[in-house]
C-alpha positions in Angstrom: -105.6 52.5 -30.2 -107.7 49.9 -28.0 -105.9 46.8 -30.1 -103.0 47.6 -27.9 -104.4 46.9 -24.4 -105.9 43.5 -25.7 -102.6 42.4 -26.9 -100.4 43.1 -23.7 -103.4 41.1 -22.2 -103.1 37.9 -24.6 -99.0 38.3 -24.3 -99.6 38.2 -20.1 -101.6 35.3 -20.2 -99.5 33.4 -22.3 -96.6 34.3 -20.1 -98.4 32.4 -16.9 -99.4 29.8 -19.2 -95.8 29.2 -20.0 -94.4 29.4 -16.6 -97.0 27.1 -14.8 -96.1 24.2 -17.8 -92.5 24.7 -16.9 -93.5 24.2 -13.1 -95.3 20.6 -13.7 -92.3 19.7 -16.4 -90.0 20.2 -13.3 -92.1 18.4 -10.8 -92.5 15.3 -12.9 -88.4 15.6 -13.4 -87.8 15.7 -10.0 -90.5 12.9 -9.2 -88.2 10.3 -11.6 -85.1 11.2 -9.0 -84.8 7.9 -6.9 -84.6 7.6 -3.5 -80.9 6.3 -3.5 -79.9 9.7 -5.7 -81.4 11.7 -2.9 -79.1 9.9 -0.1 -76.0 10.3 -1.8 -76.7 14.1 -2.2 -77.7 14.2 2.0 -74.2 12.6 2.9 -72.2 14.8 0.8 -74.0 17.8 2.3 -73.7 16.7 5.7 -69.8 16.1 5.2 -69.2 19.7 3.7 -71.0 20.9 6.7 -68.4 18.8 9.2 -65.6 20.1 7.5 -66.6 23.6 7.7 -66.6 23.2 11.5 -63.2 21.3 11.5 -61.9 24.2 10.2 -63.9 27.0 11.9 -62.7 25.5 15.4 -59.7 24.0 14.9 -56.7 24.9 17.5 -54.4 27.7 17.0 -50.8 25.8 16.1 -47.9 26.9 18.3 -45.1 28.8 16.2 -41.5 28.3 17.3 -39.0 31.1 16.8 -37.2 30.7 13.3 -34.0 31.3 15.7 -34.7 27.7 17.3 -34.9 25.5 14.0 -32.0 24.0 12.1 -31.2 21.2 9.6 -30.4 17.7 11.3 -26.6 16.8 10.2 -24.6 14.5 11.7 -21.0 15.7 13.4 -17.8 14.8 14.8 -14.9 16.2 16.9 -11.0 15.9 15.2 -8.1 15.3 16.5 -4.9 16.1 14.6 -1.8 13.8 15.0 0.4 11.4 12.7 -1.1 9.5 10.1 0.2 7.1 7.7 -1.3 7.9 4.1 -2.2 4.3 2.0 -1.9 3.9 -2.0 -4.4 1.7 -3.1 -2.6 -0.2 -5.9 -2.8 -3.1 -8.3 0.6 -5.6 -8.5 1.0 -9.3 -10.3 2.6 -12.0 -8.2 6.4 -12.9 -9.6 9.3 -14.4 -8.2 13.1 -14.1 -9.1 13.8 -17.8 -8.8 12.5 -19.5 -12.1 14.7 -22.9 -13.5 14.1 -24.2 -16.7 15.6 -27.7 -15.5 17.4 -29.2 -18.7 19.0 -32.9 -19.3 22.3 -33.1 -18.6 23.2 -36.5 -20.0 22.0 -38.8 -22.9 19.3 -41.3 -21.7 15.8 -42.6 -21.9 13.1 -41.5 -19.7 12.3 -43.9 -16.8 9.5 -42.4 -15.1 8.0 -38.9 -13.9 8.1 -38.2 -10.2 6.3 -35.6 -10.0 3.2 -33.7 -12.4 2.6 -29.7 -13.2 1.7 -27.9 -10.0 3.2 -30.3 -7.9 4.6 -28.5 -4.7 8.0 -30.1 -4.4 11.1 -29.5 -1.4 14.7 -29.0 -2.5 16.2 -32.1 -3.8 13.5 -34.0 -4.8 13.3 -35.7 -8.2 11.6 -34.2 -11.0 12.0 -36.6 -13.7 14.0 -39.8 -13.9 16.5 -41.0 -16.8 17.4 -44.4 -17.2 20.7 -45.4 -15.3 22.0 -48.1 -17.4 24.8 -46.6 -19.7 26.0 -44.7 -16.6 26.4 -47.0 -14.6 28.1 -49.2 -17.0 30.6 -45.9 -17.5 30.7 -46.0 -13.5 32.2 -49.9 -13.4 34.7 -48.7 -16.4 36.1 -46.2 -14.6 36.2 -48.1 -11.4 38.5 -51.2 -13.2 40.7 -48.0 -14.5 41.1 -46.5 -11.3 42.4 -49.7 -9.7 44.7 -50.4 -12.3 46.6 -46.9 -12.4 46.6 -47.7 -8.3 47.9 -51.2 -9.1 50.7 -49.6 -11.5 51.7 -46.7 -8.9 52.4 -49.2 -5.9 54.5 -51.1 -8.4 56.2 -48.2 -9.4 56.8 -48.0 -5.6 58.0 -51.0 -4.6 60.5 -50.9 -7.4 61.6 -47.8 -6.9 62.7 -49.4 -2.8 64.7 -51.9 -4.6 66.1 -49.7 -6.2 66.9 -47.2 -3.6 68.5 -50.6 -1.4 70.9 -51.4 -4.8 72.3 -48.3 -4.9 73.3 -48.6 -1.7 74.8 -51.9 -2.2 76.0 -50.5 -5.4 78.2 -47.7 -3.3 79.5 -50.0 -1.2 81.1 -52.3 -3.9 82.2 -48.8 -5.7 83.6 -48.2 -2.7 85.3 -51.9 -2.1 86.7 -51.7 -5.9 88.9 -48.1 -5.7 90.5 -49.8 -2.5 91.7 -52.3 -4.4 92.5 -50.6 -7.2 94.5 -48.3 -5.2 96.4 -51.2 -3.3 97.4 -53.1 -6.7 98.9 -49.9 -7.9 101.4 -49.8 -4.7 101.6 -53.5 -4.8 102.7 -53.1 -8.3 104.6 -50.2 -7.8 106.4 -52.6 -5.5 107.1 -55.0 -7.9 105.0 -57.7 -6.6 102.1 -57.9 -8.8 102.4 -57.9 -12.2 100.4 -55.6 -14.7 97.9 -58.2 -15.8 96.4 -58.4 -12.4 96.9 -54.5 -12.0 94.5 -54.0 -14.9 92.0 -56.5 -13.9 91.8 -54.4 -10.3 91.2 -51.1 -12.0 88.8 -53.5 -14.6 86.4 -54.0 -11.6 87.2 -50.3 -10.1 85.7 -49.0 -13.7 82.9 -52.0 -13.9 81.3 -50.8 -10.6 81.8 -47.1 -11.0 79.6 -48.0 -14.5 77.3 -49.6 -12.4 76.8 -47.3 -9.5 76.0 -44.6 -12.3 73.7 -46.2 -13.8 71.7 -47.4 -10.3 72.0 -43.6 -9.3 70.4 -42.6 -12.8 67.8 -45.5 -12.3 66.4 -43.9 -9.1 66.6 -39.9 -9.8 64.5 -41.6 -12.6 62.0 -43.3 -10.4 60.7 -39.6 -9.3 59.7 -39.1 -12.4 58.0 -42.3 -13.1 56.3 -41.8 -9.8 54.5 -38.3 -10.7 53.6 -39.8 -14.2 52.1 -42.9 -12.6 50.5 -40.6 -9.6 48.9 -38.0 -12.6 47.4 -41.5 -14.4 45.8 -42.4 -11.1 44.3 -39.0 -10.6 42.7 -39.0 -14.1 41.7 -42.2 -13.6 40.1 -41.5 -9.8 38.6 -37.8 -11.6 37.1 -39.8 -14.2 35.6 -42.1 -11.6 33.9 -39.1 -10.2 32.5 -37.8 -13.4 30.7 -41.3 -14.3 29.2 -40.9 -10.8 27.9 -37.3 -11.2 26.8 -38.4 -14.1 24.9 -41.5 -12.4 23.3 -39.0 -10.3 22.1 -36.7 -13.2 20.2 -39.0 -14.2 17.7 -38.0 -11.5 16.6 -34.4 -12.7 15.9 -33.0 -9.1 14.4 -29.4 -7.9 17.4 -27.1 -6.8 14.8 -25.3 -4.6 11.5 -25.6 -3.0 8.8 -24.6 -5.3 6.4 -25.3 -7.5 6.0 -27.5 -10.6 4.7 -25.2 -13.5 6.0 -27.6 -16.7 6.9 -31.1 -17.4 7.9 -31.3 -21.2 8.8 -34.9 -21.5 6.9 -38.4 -21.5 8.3 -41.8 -20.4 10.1 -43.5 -23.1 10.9 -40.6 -24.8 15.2 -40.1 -25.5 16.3 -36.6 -23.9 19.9 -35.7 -24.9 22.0 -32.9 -23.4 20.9 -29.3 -23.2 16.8 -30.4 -23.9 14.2 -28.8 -21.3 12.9 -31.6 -19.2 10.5 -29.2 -16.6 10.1 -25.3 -15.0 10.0 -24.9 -11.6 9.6 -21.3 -9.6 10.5 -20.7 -6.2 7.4 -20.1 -4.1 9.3 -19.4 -1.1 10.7 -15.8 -2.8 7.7 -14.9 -4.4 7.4 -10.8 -4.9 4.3 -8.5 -5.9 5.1 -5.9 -8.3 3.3 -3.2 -8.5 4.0 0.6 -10.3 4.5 3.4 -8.1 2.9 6.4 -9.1 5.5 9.4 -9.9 3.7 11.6 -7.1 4.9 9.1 -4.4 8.1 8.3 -5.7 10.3 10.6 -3.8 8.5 9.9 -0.5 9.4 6.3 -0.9 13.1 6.7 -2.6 13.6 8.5 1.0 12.4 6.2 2.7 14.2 2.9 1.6 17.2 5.2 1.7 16.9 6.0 5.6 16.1 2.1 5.8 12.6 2.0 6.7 10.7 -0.5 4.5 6.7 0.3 4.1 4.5 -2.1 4.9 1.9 -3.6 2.6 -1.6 -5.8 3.1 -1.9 -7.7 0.1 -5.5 -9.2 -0.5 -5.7 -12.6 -2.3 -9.5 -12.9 -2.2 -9.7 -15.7 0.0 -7.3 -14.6 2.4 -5.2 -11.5 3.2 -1.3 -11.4 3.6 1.3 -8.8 5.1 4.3 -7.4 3.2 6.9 -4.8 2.8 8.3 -2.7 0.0 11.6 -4.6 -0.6 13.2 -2.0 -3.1 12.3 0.1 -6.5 13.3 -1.0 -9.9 16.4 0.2 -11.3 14.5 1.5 -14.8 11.3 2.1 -16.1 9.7 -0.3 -18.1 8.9 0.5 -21.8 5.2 1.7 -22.1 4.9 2.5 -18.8 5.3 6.2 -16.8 6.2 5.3 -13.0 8.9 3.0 -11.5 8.0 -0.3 -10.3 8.4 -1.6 -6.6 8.8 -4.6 -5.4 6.8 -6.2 -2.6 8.7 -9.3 -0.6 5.9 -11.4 1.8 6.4 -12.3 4.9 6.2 -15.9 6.0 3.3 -17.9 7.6 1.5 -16.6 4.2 0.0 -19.5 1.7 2.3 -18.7 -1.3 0.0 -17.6 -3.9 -0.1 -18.8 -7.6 2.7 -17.0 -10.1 0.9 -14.4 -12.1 -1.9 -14.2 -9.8 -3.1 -10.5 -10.1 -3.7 -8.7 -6.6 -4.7 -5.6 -4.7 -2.9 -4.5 -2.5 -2.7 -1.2 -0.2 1.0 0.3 0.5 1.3 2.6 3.9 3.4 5.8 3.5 5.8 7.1 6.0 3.2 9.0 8.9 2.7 12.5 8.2 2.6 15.1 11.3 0.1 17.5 12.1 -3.3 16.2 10.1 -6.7 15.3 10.6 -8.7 12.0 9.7 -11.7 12.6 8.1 -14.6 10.5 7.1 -14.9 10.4 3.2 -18.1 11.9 3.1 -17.2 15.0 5.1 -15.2 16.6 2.4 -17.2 18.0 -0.9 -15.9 18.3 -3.5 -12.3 18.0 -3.6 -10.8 20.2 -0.7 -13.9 21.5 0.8 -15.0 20.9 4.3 -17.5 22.6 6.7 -16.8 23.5 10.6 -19.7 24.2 13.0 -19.2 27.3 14.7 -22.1 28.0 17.4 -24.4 25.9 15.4 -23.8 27.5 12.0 -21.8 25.9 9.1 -18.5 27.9 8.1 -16.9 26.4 5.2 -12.8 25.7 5.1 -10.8 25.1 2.4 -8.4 21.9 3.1 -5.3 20.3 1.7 -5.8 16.4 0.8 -2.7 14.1 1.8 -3.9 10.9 0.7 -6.6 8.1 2.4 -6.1 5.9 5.5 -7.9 2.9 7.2 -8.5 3.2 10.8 -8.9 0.5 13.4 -12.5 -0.4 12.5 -11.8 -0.9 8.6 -13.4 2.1 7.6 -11.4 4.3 5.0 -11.0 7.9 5.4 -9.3 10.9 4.0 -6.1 12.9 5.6 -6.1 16.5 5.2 -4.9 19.8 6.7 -6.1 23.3 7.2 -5.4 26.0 10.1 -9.1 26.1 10.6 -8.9 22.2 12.1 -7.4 22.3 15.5 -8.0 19.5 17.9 -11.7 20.0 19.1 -12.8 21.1 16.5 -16.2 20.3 15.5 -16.9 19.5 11.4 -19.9 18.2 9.4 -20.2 14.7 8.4 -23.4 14.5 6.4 -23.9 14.8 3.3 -26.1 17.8 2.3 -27.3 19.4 -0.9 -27.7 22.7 0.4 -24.5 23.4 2.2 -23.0 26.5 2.7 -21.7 29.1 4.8 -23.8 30.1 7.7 -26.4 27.5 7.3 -28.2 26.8 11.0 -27.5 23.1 11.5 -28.7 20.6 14.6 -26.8 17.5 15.6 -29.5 15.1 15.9 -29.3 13.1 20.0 -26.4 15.9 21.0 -28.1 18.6 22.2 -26.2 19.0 25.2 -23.1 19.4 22.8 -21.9 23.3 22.8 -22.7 24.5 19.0 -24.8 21.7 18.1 -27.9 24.1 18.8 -28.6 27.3 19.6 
């Protein structure tokens, strides 16, 4: 029973034995701290004591009213009136002028005047043949011309003497039946005898033969005249067809334009009906473009109450005006809308044939809507007024895009809700709806831009 005691005693003192050799293990730890570990623990002590008193007396932050808060949009006031709706469309440059310019008489190349995508004016020479032969033919008919002329003034002058014979020819007729009729009452009378009767009425019958046959002679001359007056017109026509051919020898342009082939060399032998060069007509030059089916009607009325809509044709480098000239009579194979045709007007560089373009067609102006900016609308037909500085949304109809003064595009559309004055939202926002507390940012004097 006493062993007890003595044991709790021994277990006591080994306690404080234990716990006084922990103390000097932790002294000599702390001792081997360095100096520079002890700084770094002051400062972050001293700055978790500035911060709690940041915090502790800090100033109370002044809460505004959730009524006077709002998003910042931008906004703009509408006016409705008369727009003209543009289609943006695509067109290739052609023209309805196009010669393939063929030889039209057999000859040798002389010389090329002018090269592929040579500008040239009307009449100018394209491609020269040699002359010889022609002219040779020219010189022929010349010599043949003067000799049917030669033969017809003969014919002529003959046909005068002949015309002064006859006269002289009537008159002897004339001299012989007197005679003739006085030897027949001389004889009757007994004082000529029948020998010298007979040789009156002889000559009587001589010059009636003779005046027949001078009458006959120049009834006969008009004849001889027409026959020698159609040899001198064949002979003067083909005169004039050695001297068109002369000038076919020069292959000219029938129309200002533009070179686009030469398919011959010098030297080389061209005969009749061969393709010598192609030349366009840069001064009629068209864009066609395909009108889409939606629009068709619009413009069909249009041309039909004569009013041509205008076009702005961009080339790149420079822009040119326009008008839609007419509508194809079919559609093309392949494709689902009628093609129009856009004429230039002039002052305008003539562009190359081919040349692919944009170009941006106005509509006749449609009453009663309202130009929007692009980004205003979301979606397709949705569009958001400000009523007392909330948004309200509206539903609107889309009539097609415009261009305003300033170049920037924007969309035409109608609604009830969009009266003139009327205030909408132009920003873009991802959160937009109905009844949404807006503010238009530097208009806060503007009724409904804040509350």
């Amino acid at each position: 029973m006493n062993s007890l005691p003595e044991n709790a005693t021994e277990l006591s003192e080994a306690t404080d034995q234990g716990a006084a050799l922990s103390s000097r293990r932790l002294v000599r730890r702390l001792r081997r701290v360095s100096m520079k570990t002890w700084v770094v623990l002051g400062v972050i002590g001293v700055a978790a004591l500035a911060s709690t008193g940041l915090i502790a007396f800090a100033p109370e932050p002044v809460l505004r009213p959730a009524a006077q808060t709002g998003v910042p949009v931008s906004s703009e006031v509408v006016a409705a009136g008369a727009f003209s709706p543009e289609l943006r469309l695509y067109g290739r440059v052609e023209t309805p002028n196009t010669a393939n310019l063929t030889a039209l008489v057999s000859a040798a190349v002389a010389s090329l005047e002018a090269r592929e995508g040579d500008r040239v004016a009307a009449g100018d020479v394209l491609v020269q043949l040699d002359e010889t032969d022609a002219r040779l033919l020219v010189r022929r008919r010349e010599a043949e011309l003067r000799e049917a002329q030669a033969n017809l003034d003969a014919l002529r002058n003959s046909g005068a003497d002949d015309r002064r014979v006859l006269a002289e020819q009537e008159k002897l007729h004339a001299l012989a039946l007197d005679k003739a009729q006085r030897h027949r009452q001389l004889r009757e009378q007994g004082s000529i005898s029948q020998q010298v009767l007979n040789a009156a009425l002889q000559e009587s019958h001589s010059q009636t033969i003779a005046l027949s046959k001078q009458r006959s002679l120049v009834q006969g001359f008009q004849h001889g005249l027409a026959r020698a007056e159609a040899q001198r017109e064949r002979a003067a026509t083909a005169l004039e067809e050695a001297k068109v051919g002369l000038t076919r020898t020069a292959i000219r342009a029938p129309f200002p334009g533009r070179v686009t082939r030469i398919d011959v060399a010098p030297g080389e032998l061209v005969s009749p009906g061969r393709t010598v060069a192609e030349i366009y007509d840069d001064g009629t030059l068209e864009i066609r473009v395909q009108i889409p089916t939606a629009h068709l009607a619009t413009l069909e009325r249009a041309l039909a109450s004569g009013s041509k809509p205008t076009a702005e044709v961009d080339f790149g480098s420079y822009r040119a005006s326009g008008e839609l000239d007419r509508l194809a009579g079919a559609v093309a194979k392949g494709q689902s809308g009628v093609d129009g045709l856009v004429r230039l007007h002039g002052g305008a560089a003539p562009p190359d044939l081919g040349r692919a373009v944009n170009l941006k067609l106005r509509l006749p102006p449609i009453a009663d809507v309202v130009a929007v900016p692009v980004q205003a609308v979301y979606g397709q037909r949705r569009l958001f007024v400000i009523e007392d500085g909330l948004l309200v949304g509206v539903d609107v109809q889309r009539l097609g895009e415009t261009t305003d003064a300033f170049g920037t595009q924007k969309l035409l559309v109608r609604a009830d809700a969009l009266a003139d004055g009327t205030r909408i939202l132009v920003s873009q926002l991802s959160n937009a709806v109905t009844g949404l507390r807006v503010h238009t940012a530097g208009e806060d004097g503007d009724a409904g831009d804040s509350p």
